[in-house]
KOLSE-688432 format. One record per residue (C-alpha): residue in one letter; z, y negated, x negated. Coordinates in Angstrom, 2 decimals, m for minus. Example, Ala and Ser with C-alpha at 12.3 -4.5 7.8 and 13.67 -1.06 7.14 Angstrom:
BEGIN
{'A'; {7.80; 4.50; m12.30}}
{'S'; {7.14; 1.06; m13.67}}
***
This chain:
BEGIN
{'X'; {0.00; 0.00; 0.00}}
{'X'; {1.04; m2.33; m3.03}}
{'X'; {m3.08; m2.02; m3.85}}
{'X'; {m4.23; m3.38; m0.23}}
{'X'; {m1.85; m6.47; m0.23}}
{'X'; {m3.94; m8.53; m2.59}}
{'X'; {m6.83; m7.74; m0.66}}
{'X'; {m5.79; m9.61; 2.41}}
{'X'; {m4.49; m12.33; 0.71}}
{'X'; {m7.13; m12.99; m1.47}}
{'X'; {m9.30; m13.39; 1.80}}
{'X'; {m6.55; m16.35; 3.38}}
{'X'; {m5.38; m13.29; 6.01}}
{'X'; {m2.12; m12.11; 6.30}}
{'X'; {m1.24; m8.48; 6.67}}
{'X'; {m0.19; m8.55; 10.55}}
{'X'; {m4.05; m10.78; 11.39}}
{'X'; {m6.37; m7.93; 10.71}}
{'X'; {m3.40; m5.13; 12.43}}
{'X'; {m3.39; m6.83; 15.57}}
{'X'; {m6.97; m8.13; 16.26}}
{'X'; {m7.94; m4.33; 15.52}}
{'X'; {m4.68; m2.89; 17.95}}
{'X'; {m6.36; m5.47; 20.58}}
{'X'; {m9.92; m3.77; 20.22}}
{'X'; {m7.92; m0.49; 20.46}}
{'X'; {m6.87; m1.06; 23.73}}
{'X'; {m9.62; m2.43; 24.91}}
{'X'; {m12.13; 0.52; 24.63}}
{'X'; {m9.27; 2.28; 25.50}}
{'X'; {m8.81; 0.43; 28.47}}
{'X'; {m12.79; 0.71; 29.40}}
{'X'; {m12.77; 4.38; 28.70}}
{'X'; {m9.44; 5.08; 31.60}}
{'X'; {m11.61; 2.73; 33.92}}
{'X'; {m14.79; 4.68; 33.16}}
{'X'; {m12.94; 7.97; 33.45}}
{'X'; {m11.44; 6.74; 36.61}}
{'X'; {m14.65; 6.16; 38.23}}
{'X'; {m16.65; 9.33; 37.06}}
{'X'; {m13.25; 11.23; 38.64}}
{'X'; {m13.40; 9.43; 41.62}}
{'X'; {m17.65; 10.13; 41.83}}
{'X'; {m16.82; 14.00; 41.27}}
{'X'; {m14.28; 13.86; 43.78}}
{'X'; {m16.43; 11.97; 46.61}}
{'X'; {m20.05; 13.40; 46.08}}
{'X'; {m19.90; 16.82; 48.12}}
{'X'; {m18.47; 14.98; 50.95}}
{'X'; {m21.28; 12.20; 51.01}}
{'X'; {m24.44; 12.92; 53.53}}
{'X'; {m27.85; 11.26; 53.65}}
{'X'; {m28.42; 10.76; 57.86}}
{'X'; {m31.83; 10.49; 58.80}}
{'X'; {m33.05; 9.70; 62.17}}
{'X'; {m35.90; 10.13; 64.71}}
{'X'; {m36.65; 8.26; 67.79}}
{'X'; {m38.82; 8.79; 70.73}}
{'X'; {m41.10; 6.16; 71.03}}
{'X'; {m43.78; 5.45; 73.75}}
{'X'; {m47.26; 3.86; 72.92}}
{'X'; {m49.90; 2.05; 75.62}}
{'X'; {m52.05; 5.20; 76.61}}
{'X'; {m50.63; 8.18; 74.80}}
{'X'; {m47.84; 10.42; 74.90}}
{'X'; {m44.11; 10.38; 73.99}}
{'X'; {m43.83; 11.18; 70.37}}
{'X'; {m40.49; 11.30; 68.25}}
{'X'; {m41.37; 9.39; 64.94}}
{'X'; {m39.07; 9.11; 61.58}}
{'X'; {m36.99; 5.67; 62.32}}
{'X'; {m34.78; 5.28; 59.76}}
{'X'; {m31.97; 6.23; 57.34}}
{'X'; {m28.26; 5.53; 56.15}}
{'X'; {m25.12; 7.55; 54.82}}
{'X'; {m22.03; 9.44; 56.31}}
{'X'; {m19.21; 11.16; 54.98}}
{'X'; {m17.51; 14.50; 56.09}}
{'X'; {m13.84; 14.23; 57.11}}
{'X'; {m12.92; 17.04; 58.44}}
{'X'; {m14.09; 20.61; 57.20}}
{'X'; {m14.96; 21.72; 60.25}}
{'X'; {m18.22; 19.56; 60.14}}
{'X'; {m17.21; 15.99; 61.65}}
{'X'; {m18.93; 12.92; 59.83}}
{'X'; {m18.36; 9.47; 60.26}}
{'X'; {m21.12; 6.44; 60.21}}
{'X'; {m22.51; 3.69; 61.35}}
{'X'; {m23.26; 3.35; 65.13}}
{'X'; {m26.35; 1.15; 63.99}}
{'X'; {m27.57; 4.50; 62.33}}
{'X'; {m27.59; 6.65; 64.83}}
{'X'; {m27.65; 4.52; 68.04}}
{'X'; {m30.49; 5.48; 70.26}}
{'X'; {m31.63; 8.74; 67.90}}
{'X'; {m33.36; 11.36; 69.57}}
{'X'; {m32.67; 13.51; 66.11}}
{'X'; {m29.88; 13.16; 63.61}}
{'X'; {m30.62; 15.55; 60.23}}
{'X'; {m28.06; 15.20; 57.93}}
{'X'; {m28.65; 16.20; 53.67}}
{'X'; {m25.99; 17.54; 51.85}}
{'X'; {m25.52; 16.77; 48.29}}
{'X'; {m26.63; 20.29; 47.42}}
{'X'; {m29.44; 20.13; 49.17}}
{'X'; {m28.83; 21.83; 52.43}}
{'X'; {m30.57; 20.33; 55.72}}
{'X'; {m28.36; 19.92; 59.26}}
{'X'; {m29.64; 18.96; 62.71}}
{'X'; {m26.40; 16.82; 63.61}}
{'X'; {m24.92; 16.65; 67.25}}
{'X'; {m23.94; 12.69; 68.51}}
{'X'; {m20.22; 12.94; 69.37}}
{'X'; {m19.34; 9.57; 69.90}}
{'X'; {m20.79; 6.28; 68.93}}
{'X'; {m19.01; 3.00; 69.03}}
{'X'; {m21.13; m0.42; 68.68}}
{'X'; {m18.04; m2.27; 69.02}}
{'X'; {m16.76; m1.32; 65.70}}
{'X'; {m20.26; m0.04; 64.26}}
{'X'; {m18.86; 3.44; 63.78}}
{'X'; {m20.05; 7.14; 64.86}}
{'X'; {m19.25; 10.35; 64.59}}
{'X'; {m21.47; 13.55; 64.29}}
{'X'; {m21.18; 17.04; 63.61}}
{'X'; {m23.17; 19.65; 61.87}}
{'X'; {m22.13; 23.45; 62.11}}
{'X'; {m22.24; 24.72; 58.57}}
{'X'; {m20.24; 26.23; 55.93}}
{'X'; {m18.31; 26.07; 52.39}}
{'X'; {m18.00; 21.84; 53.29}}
{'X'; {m16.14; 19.71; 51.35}}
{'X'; {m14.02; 16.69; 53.39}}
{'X'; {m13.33; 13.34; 51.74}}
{'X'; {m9.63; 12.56; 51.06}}
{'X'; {m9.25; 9.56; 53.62}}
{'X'; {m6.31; 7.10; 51.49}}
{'X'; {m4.85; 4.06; 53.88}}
{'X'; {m6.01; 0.04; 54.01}}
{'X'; {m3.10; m1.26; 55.41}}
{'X'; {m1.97; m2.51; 51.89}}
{'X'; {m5.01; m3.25; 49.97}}
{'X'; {m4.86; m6.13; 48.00}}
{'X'; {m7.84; m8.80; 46.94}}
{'X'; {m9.07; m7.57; 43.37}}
{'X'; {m8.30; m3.94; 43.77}}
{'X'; {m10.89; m1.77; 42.22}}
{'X'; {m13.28; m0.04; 44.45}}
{'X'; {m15.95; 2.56; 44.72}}
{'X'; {m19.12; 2.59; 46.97}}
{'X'; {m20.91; 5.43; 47.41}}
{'X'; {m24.43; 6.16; 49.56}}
{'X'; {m27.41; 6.29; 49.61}}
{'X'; {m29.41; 3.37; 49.33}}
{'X'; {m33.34; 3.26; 49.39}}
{'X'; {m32.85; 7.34; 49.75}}
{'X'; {m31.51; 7.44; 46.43}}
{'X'; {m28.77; 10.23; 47.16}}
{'X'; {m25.34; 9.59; 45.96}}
{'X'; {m25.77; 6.63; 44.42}}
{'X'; {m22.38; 4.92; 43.01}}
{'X'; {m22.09; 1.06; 42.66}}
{'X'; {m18.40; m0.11; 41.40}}
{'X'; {m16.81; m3.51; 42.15}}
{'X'; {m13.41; m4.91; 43.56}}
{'X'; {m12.10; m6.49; 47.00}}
{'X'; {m13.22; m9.81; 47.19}}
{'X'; {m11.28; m10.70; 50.28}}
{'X'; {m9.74; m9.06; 53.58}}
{'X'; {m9.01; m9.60; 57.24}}
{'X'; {m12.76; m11.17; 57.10}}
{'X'; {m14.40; m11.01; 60.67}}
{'X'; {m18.06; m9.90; 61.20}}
{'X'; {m20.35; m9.63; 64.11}}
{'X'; {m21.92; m6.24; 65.02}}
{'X'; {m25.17; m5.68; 66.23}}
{'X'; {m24.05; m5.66; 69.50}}
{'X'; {m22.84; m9.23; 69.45}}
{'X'; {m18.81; m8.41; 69.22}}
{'X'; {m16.76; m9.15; 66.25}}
{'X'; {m15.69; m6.61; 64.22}}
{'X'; {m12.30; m8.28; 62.62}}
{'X'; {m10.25; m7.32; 59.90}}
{'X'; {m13.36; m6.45; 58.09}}
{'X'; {m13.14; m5.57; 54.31}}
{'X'; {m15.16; m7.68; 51.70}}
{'X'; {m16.61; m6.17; 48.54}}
{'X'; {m18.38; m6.98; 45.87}}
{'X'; {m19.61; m3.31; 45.12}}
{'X'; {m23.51; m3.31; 45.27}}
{'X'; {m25.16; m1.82; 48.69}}
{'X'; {m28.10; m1.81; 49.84}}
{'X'; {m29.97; m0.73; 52.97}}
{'X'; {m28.95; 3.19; 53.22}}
{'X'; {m25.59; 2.60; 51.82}}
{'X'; {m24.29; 2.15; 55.51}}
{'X'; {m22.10; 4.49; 56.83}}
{'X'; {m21.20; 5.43; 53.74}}
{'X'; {m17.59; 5.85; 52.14}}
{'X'; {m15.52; 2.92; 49.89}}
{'X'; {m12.97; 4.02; 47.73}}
{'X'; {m10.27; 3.00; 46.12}}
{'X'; {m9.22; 4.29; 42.09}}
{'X'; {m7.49; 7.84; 43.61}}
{'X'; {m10.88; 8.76; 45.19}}
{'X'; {m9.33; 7.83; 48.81}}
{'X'; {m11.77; 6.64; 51.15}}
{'X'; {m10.30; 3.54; 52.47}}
{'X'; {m13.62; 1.62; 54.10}}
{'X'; {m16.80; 2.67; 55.89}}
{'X'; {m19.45; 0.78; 54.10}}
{'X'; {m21.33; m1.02; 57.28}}
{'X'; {m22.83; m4.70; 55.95}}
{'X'; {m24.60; m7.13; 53.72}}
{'X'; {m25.51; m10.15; 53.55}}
{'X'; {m29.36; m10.59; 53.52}}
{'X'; {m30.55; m12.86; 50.66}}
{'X'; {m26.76; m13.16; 48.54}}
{'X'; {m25.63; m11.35; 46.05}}
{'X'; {m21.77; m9.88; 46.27}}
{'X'; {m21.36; m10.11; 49.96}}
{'X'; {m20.72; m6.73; 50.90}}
{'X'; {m18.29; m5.49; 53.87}}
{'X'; {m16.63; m2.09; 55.24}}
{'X'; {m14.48; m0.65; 58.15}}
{'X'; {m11.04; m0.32; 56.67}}
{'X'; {m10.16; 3.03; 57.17}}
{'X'; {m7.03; 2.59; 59.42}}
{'X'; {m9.74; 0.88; 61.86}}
{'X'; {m11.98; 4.77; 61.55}}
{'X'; {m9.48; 6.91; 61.74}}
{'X'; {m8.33; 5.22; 65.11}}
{'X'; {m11.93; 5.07; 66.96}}
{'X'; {m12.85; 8.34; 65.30}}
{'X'; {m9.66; 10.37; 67.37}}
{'X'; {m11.07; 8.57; 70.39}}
{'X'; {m14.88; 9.49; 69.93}}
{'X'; {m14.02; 13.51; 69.06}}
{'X'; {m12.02; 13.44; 72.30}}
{'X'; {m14.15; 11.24; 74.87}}
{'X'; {m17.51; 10.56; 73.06}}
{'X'; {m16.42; 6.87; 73.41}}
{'X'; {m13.80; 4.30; 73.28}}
{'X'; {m12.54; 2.70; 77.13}}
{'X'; {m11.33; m0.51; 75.71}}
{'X'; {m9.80; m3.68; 76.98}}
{'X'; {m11.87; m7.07; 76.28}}
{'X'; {m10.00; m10.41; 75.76}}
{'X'; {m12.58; m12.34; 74.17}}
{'X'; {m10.87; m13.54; 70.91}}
{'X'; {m11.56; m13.06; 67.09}}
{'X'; {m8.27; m12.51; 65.01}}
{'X'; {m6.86; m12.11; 61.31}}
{'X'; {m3.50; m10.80; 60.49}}
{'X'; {m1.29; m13.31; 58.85}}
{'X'; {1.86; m13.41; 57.71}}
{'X'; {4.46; m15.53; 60.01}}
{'X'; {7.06; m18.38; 58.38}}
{'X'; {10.10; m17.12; 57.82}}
{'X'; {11.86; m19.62; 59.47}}
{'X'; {9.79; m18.80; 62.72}}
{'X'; {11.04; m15.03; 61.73}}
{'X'; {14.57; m16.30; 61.48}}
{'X'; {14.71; m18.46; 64.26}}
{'X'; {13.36; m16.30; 66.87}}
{'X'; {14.89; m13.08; 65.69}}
{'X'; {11.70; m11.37; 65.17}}
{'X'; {11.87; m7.98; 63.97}}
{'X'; {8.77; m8.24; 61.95}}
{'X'; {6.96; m10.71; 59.62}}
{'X'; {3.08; m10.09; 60.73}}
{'X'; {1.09; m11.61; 63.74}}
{'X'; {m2.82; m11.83; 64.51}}
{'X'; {m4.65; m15.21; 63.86}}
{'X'; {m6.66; m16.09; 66.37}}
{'X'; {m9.70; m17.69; 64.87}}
{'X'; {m12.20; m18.04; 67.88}}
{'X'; {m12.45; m17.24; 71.48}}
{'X'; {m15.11; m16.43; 73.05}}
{'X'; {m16.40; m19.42; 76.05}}
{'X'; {m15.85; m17.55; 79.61}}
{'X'; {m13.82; m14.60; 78.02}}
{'X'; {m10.23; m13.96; 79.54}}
{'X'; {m8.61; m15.43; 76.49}}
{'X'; {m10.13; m18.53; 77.04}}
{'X'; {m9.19; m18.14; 80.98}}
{'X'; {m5.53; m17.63; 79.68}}
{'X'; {m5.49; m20.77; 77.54}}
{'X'; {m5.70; m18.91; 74.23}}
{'X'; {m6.30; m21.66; 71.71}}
{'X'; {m7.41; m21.12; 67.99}}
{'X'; {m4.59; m21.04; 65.68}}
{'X'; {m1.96; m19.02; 67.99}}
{'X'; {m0.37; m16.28; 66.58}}
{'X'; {m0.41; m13.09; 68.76}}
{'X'; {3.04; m11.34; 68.18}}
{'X'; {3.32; m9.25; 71.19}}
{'X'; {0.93; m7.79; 73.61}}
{'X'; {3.82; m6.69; 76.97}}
{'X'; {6.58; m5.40; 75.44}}
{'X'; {5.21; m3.79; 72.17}}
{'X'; {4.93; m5.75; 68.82}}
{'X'; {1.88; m6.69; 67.33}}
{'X'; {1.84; m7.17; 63.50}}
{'X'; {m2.03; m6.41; 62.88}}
{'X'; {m5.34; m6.32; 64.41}}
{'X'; {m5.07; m2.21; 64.50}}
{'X'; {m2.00; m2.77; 66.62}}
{'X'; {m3.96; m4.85; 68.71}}
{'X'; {m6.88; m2.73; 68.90}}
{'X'; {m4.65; 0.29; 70.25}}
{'X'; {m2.81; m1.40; 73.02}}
{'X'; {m6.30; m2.46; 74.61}}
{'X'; {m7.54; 0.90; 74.40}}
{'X'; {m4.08; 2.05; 76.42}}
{'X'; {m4.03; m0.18; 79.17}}
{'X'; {m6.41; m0.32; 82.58}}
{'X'; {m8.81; m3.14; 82.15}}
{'X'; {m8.35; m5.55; 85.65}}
{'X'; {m4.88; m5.42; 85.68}}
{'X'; {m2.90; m8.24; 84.28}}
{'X'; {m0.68; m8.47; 81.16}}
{'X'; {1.27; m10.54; 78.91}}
{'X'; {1.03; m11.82; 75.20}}
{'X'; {3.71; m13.36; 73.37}}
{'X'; {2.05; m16.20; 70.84}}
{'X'; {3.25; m18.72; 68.33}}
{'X'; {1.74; m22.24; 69.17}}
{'X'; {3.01; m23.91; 66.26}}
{'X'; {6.68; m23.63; 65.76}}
{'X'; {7.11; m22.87; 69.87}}
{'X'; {7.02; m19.17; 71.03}}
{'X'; {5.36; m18.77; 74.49}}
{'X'; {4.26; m15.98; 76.91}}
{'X'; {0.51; m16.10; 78.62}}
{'X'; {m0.40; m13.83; 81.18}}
{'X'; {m4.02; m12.57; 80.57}}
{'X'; {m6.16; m9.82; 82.48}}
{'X'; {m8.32; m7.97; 80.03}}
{'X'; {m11.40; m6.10; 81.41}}
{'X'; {m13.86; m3.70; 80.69}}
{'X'; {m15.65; m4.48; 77.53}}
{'X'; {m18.56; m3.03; 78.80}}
{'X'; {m18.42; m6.04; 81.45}}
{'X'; {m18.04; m8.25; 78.53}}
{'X'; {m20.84; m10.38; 77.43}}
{'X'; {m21.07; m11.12; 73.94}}
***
């Protein structure tokens, strides 16, 4: 060692320079290499479970026959080994033919069990063997920069893996049949058209989003289901093909309340839903909903998030009346409001 000394301070360095710019580098590749190998383990963990869906419709021309013609494409992932898959409803809505690929190869006809345009999500089922379901993780505690893994297949390209992080959450987005979706997830992990329905991921190979959006024209702006949102319509489509839900006509975001409004009130809970529109005509805006209340109680059960929201609509009988507790600034009130249908909704 008395041989290397010299060397370093012949050059102006001293002995602890050189030690830790080259620990730094250290850890760096080593830190690229865990991130890498996190990625490749969640990709080995995801790809059996990942389907191409590809549709047919029947379409009818000025002077000749019906004919069913090839109308498009998208993902799906398995969740349950018995052969359910989850999508988009804007893949499959209005298919005459669903054929699902599996990663090795293997060709489905797929049966329609339920299809929700409300929350762009469907669920279809193929009767095969030896299938692989995707470990579904939770979204109720994601957090803005978290790491995340898309996976579809875009363009046809099967199994094709972008990588990114959450950009931002509780984002609200419009499906293609004119209702907001809320409490949308926002990525920036590539898609592309084909990527919908497809799974995102977080770093344990949990699907925690059903990849459903972009932005036409930007770069980044990429959105999914959380997975709290699936799980929920998915039980309702495998049991009644679709979802009997309750309209009120508002978009909302799940905030966190003052804790002096917690305090003061005596609330057992620290969570409410934003509302950040309501629709013109809707029963919310019948109700006096205004933009900016806080939703912390739909009759006597607590609301802390839009999920929670989402489930008491689906349990009550659209037409007859019921009552939200709100924060209107600092004052707690109680509207009476009389959801209906959402099928008797207009966007």
């Amino acid at each position: 060692m008395e041989n290397i000394t010299p060397i370093f301070a012949s050059s102006g360095l001293s002995n602890e320079g050189p030690k830790e710019s080259g620990a730094s580098l250290i850890n760096d590749a080593e830190l690229l290499d865990i991130y890498s190998q996190t990625v490749m383990a969640v990709a080995e963990k995801i790809n059996h479970s990942v389907v191409n869906v590809e549709i047919k419709k029947k379409i009818l021309q000025r002077g000749e026959a019906e004919k069913t013609v090839a109308a498009g494409s998208g993902s799906g992932f398995i969740f349950a080994s018995d052969g359910f898959i989850l999508t988009n409803s804007h893949v499959v809505h209005g298919a005459s033919e669903i054929e699902t690929i599996l990663n090795d190869g293997r060709r489905f006809e797929a049966d329609l069990i339920g299809d929700d345009p409300a929350t762009d999500l469907a669920v279809v089922r193929i009767h095969a063997t030896h299938l692989v379901s995707a470990p579904l993780g939770h979204s109720e505690n994601l957090r803005v920069g978290q790491s995340v893994v898309a996976v579809g297949n875009p363009y046809g390209f099967q199994c094709t893996l972008t990588a990114g992080v959450i950009s931002a959450l509780g984002r609200s987005l419009r499906s293609q049949s004119g209702r907001l979706i809320d409490n949308i997830i926002q990525t920036d992990a590539a898609l592309n058209p084909g990527n919908s329905g497809g799974p995102l991921m977080n770093s344990k190979g949990e699907v925690i989003g059903v990849n459903t959006a972009i932005i036409s024209g930007a770069q980044g702006l990429c959105f999914a289901i959380p997975i709290s949102t699936a799980k929920f319509v998915a039980g309702w489509l495998i049991r009644d093909g679709k979802i009997h839900r309750g309209y009120i006509g508002i978009g909302g975001q799940e905030v966190s309340l003052h804790t002096k409004i917690v305090r003061f009130y005596g609330l057992p809970f620290a969570k409410g839903v934003l509302v950040v529109s309501v629709e013109p005509a809707s029963p919310a805006a019948r109700a006096g909903i205004l933009v900016g209340d806080v939703i912390i109680q739909f009759q006597e059960t607590p609301v802390s998030s839009i999920d929670d929201l989402h489930r008491r609509l689906t349990e009550i009988i659209p037409g007859i009346p019921v009552t939200l507790t709100l924060v209107r600034g600092v004052e707690k009130i109680v509207e009476e409001i009389t959801p209906i249908e959402l099928n008797e909704a207009t966007p």
